[in-house]
N, C-alpha and C positions, 0 to 999 in steps of 0.2 A: 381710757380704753376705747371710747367712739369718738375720739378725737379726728376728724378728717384726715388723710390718707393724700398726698402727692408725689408721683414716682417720677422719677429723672430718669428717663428712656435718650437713647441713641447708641450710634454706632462705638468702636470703641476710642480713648482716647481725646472725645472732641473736648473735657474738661467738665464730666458730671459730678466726679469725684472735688472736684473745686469749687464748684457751686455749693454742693452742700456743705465743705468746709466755713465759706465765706456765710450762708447762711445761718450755719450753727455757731459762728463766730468763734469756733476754734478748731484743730486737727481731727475729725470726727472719723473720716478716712483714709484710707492711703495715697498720697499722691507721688507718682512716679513720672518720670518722663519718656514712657516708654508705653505702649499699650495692652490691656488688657491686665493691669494690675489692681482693679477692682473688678472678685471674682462674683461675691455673695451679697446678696441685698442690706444695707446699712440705712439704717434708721435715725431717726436725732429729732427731738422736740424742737419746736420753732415757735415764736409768738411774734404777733406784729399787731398791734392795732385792738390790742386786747381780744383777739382771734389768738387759740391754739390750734396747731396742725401739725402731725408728723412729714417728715419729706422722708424719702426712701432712696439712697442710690441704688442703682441696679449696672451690672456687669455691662462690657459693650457688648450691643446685638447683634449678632449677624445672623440673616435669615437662612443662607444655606452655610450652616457651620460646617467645616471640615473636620474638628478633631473634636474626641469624648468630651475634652473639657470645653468647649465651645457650644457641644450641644447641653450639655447640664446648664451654663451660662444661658442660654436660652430660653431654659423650662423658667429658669430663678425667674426670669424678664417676665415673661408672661405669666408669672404668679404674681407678680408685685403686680402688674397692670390691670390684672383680674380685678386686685385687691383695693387699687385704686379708685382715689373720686376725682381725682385730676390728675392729668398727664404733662409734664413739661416736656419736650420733644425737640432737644438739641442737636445742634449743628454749629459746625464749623466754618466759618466766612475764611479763613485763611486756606483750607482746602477746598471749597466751595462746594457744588453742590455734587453729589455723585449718586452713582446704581444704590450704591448701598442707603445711601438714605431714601429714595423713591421707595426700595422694598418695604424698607420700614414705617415708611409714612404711610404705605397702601396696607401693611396691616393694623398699623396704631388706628387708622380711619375705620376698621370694622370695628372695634372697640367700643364705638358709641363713646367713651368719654368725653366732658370737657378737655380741651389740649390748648397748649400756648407753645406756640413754634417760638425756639428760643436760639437767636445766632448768636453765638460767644465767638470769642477769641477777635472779638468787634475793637480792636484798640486803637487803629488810623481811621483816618476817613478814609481812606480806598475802600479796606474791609466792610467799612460801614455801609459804602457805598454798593459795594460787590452783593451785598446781602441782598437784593432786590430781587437775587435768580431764585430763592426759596419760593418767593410765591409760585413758580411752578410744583411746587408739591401740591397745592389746592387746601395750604391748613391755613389760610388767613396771615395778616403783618405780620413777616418777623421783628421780634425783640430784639434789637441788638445789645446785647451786653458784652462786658470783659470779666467774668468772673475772679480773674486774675488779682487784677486791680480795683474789681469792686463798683466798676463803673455799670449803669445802668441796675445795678440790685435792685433800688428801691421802687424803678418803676415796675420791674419786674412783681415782687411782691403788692403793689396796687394794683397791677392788672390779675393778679392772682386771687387777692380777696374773694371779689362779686362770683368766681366758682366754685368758693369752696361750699358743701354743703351745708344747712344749717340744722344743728340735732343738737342734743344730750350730749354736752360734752363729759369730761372724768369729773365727780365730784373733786372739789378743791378739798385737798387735805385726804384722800381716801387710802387710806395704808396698803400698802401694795409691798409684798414681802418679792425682793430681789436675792435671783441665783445664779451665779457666776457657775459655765462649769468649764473646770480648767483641767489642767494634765500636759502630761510631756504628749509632743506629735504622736499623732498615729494608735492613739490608743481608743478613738471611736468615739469620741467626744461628739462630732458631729449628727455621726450615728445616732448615738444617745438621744439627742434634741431632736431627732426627728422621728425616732422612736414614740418619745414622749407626747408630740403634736400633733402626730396622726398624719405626717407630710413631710414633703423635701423641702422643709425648708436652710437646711445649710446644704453645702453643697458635700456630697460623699464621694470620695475616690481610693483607692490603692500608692497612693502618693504620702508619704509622710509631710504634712504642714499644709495641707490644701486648703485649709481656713486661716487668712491671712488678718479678718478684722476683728474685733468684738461685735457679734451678732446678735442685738436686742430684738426678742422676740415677747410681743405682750401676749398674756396667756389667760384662761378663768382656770383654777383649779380648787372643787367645791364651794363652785360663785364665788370666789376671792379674788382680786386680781391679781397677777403676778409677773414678775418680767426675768425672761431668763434669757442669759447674757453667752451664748458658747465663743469662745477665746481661740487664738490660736495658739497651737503647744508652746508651751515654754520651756525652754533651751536653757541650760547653766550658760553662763553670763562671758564666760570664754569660747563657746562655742556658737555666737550669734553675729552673725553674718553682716554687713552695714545695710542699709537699703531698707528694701522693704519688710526681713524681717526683724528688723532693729525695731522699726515700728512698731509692728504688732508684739515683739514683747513687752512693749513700754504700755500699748494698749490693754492686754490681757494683765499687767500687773494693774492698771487702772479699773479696770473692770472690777477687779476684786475688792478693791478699796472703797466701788459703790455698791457694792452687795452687801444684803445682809448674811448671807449662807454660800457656802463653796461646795460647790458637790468635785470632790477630788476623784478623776478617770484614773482607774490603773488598768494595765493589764494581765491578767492570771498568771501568764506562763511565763513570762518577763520577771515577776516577783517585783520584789520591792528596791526600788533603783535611788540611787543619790541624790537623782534628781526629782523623785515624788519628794523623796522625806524636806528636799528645800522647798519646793511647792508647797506643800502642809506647813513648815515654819515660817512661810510670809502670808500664809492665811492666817497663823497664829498669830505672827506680832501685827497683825493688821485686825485681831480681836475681831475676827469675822467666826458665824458657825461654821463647821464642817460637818460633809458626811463624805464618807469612803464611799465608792464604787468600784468594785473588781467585776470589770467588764471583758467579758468574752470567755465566762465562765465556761459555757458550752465545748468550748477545745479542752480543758482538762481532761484526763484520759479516766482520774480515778478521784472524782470531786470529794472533797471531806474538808465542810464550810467550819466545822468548829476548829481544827486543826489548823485552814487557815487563816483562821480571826486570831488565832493565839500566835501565829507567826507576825500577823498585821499588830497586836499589842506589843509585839516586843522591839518591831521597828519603830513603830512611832507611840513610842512612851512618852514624847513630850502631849499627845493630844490622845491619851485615854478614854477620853469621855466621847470621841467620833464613835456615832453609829455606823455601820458597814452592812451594805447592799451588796448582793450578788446580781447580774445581769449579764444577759447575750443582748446588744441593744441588736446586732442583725437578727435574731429572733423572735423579737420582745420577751422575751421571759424576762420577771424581775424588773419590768419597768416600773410597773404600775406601783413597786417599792418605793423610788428615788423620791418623788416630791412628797410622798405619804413621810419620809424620815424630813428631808427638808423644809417641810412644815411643821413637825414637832419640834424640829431644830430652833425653827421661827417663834414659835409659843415660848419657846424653852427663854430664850433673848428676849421676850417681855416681860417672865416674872419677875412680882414684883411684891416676895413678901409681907405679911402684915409687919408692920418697927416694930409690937411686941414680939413678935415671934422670933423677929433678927437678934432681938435685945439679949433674948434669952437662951439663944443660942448663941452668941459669943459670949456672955458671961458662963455659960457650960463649959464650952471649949477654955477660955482662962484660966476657970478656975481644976480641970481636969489635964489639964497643961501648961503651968506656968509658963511665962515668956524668960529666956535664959538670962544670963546676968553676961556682961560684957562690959569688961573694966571697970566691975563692981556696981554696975549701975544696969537697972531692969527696966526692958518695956512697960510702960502703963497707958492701958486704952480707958479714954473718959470715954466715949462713946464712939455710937456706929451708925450709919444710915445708909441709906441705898438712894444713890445721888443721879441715877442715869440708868436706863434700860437700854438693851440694843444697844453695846452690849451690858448685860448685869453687870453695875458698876457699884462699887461701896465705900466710901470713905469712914475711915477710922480714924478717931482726934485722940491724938497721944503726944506722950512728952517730948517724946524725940525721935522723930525717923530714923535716923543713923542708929539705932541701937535695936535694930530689925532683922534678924537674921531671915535669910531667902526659904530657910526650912522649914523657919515659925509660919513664915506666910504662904507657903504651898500645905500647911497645917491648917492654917484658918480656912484656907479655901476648900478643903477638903470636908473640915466640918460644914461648910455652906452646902457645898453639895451636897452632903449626906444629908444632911437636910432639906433643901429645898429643892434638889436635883442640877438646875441645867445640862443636861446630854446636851451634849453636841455643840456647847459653844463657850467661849476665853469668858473667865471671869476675870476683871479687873478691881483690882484692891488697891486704892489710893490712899498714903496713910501721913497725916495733917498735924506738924506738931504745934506748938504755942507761938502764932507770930511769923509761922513758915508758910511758905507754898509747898501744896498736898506733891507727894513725891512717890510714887509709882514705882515699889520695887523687885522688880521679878515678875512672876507674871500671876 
């Protein structure tokens, strides 16, 4: 969490988005060939030299923005630079040097930060050469690199070291409970996160899909640390466009895959759409927790939350055990809900009962419910253990998997819960015959 802080500033286009690609050594953000396809601040861990540091892409800047989204692009920039302990301050040697970067160099220059003038798109020696007009901004050598092809990174990252700050980095190993919050476009997800932080930190508009990346935001919530991930909507699979946001759904399904907890966005008046309930069933077979949020409560005309929780149980009967939050995130009512449920959600994905208690609890259930006979021949459980948390995971050693009906084991699961609870997250039941690999049937 005080991991030093490096924000990738410039105009739009000149190839911030690639640098931090290449850095994090894989597709971290969007890269387009077109400009202004990174809107929102993007983060990504980096290590070199046994130094950790986050880098931060930030949208391109332009100082006298013309349109709405240009000016929020703006705020984003100088909150990342705020937040910053270094500044990398690119440019483009193949367009050379322009108004727009002078403006921005004369305001990165009040900033006080350290900074490293960084020329990309450095790939001939002309470019390389051409790079020489930067020193008229007054920020000292430019770098010339090709972030493209990776040429000059490394010096780059050397000359980076000796500023980064030196403190209290994250303990190694310090559990940090991760929140993915997903949902179809437009239903205030961004909102939500910035609700919850006390800031803009995603960007908020009237535009359905205006959050194009996964936005890791590290967080303390009751000194704990935490990272919560906002996605951009996800679209049924026929209805997703090539480009840029083909990416970000392949992103947002990613996101969830590193989470531990899914806070699922609906919205109230919309009801419950085809594409929540497949949302909810790939946070389910990806054994992640959930919580519901029915957000933008405040437009109901005639709210009646029990009525609609028993509408929300009847849609999504495959995930019963989701606790469900009301919230206006433009109001904050009901914020202060979502992470207070998403951390019991979190607890819930650590227990980790005592063997006797499990023990005697499925020889209760056995023996108050035989397992059925199928083709004359009946389940028998030698035993049970609890083989993995996060999520509650349980392996049962029996004669033969195949002779497991899906109903006996949404029965076992149910006696777990009743007993030991888990709200809000997939248990998995893994079941191990003589000689076999453990087979995983149903959910």
């Amino acid at each position: 969490m005080n991991t030093p802080l490096v924000a990738i500033v410039g105009r739009p286009n000149v190839g911030k988005s690639t640098l931090l690609n290449r850095l994090a050594g894989h597709r971290q953000a969007i890269v387009e060939d077109f400009p202004g396809t990174t809107r929102d601040r993007i983060y990504a861990d980096i290590s070199h030299d046994d130094r950790e540091f986050t880098i931060v892409d930030t949208g391109g800047l332009e100082m006298s923005p013309g349109t709405n989204m240009a000016r929020q692009v703006k705020a984003q920039v100088e909150v990342a630079v705020d937040e910053a302990d270094v500044i990398l301050f690119m440019v483009d040697t193949g367009e050379g040097l322009t108004a727009g970067d002078e403006e921005v160099a004369a305001a990165l220059r009040h900033s006080g930060k350290p900074l490293l003038l960084v020329a990309n798109k450095a790939e001939t020696r002309g470019r390389r050469d051409n790079a020489v007009e930067f020193y008229r901004l007054g920020l000292g050598e430019p770098l010339t690199i090709s972030a493209y092809h990776g040429r000059g990174v490394i010096e780059l990252l050397e000359r980076l070291m000796p500023l980064l700050p030196q403190g209290a980095q994250e303990q190694a190993g310090e559990p940090m409970m991760r929140v993915a919050i997903v949902g179809r476009p437009n239903v205030g997800k961004s909102m939500l996160l910035n609700a919850i932080v006390g800031q803009e930190r995603a960007l908020v508009m009237d535009i359905p899909g205006t959050t194009r990346d996964a936005l890791d935001t590290p967080w303390l919530f009751e000194e704990q640390p935490v990272l919560l991930i906002d996605t951009a909507g996800l679209r049924r699979r026929g209805h997703i466009s090539p480009g840029v946001e083909r990416y970000s759904m392949l992103r947002a399904m990613r996101a969830i895959g590193r989470a531990d907890v899914a806070i699922l966005v609906i919205e109230a008046l919309s009801g419950i759409t085809a594409q929540d309930m497949h949302i909810a069933g790939f946070v389910q077979d990806a054994y992640k927790g959930i919580v519901v949020v029915v957000n933008k409560w405040d437009l109901v005309e005639q709210p009646d939350m029990a009525s609609y929780v028993a509408y929300l149980r009847n849609k999504f009967r495959f995930i019963p055990y989701a606790p469900v939050v009301f919230t206006s995130a433009l109001r904050g009512t009901g914020v202060d809900g979502v992470l207070d449920a998403a951390h019991n959600v979190y607890q819930e994905r650590l227990n980790e009962p005592p063997a006797e208690s499990l023990r005697k609890v499925v020889e209760e259930a056995l023996t108050s419910h035989h397992p059925p006979n199928r083709g004359g021949r009946a389940l028998k459980v030698f035993s049970t253990s609890q083989v993995q948390v996060n999520p509650p995971t349980f392996m049962f050693r029996v004669n033969d998997p195949r002779l497991l009906h899906f109903s006996y084991q949404r029965y076992l699961e149910n006696r777990l819960r009743d007993a030991f609870g888990f709200r809000g997250t997939p248990v998995r039941l893994l079941f191990k015959g003589r000689g076999r690999k453990s087979s995983p049937l149903g959910r």
